[in-house]
N, C-alpha and C positions, 0 to 999 in steps of 0.2 A: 855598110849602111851609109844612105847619102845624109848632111846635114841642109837644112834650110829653115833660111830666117825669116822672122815674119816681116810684115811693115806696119806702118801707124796703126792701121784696123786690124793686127792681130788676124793676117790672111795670108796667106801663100798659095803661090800657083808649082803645079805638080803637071809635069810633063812627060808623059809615056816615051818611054825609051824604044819604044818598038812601033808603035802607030806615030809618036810624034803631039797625036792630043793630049791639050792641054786644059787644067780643069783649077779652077779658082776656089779655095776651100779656107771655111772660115775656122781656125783653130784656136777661137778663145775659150772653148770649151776643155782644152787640153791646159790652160797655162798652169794651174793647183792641180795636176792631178798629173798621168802621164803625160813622159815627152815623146812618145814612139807615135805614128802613124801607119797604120798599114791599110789596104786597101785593093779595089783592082781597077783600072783602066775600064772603060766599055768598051774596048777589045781583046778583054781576058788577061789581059797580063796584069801578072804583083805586081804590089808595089810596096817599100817599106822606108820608112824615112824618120830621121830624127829633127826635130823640132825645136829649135833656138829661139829664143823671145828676147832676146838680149840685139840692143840697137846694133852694135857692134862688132865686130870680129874681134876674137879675142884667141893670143897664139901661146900657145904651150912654149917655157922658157925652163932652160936651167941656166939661170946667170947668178954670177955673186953680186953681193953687194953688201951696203949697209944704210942705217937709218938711225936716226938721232929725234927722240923727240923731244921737240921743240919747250922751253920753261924747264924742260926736268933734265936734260942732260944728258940721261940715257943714251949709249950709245950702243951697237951690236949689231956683228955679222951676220947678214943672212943669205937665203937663194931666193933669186926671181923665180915662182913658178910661171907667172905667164901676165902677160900684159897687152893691152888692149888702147883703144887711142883714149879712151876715156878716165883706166883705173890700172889698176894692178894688183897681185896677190902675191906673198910672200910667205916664204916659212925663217920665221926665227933660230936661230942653231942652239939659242939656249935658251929656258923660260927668261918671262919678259914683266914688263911690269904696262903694258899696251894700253890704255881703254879707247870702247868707242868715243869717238869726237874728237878722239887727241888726232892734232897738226904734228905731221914726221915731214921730215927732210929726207928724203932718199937717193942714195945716189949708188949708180951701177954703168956698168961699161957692158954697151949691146957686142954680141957677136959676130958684127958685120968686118966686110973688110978696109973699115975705115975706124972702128972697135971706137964708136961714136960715144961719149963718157954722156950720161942722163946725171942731171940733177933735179928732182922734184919737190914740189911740195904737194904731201897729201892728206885728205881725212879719213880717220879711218870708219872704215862702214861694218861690219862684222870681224868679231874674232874666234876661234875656233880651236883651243890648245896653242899649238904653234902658228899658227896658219892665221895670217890678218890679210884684209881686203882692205883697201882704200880707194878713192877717187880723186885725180889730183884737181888742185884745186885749182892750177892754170893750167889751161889745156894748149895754150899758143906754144909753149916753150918749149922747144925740142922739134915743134909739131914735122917739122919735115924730115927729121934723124926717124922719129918713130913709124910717120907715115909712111916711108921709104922700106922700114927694115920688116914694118908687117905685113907687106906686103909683097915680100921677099918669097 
């Protein structure tokens, strides 16, 4: 199943793999509810497609690392699940003491062949058991290590 993202006005164009037409469809009526689209071409052919609202590309990671937050000291290994130019998600390897709003420091080494070392700072935005999300807080820093490697 293909992925496609939307843009500003929550739209996407959908291009027949088999005629080639292409049809501009408004999918804010999907953003709370499902992500799948399916449909047919006006020349008969399926079509089925998964639906991203998210600004970004965001790429499945298993990297290690670690994270310190910031005032408390906490420190603790974790894994990059996946990281995007905007944010990143992580799983903790052991309970945490996390909350949302708390500032982490994170740092991790990408697995490119230049095994480029990230140090970030981020907020966090949802937590989930082990599983915390953040967005860094500066996005220039790295920007070219990250931009390079997700696009890899």
């Amino acid at each position: 199943m293909n992925t496609i993202y939307t843009d500003d006005t929550n739209r996407v164009s959908i291009i027949c793999p088999k005629c080639g037409f292409e049809q501009n469809i408004d999918v804010s009526k999907f953003k709370d509810t499902q992500k799948k689209l399916k449909g047919r071409c006006r020349c008969g052919e399926p079509y089925q497609y998964t639906i991203e609202f998210r600004k970004r590309y965001r790429k499945d990671v298993r990297l290690p690392g670690k994270y310190s937050i910031l005032g408390r000291g906490e420190k603790e290994d974790i894994i990059i699940r996946d990281l995007s130019f905007t944010g990143i998600r992580f799983e903790s390897l052991t309970p945490h003491q996390i909350l949302e709003d708390d500032t982490l420091e994170v740092t991790f080494k990408l697995d490119n062949h230049r095994r480029s070392k990230i140090r970030k700072l981020v907020k966090v935005i949802w937590i989930r058991d082990l599983i915390v999300a953040a967005n860094y807080i500066e996005t220039k820093l790295y920007e070219n290590d990250l931009e390079f490697y997700l696009k890899e």
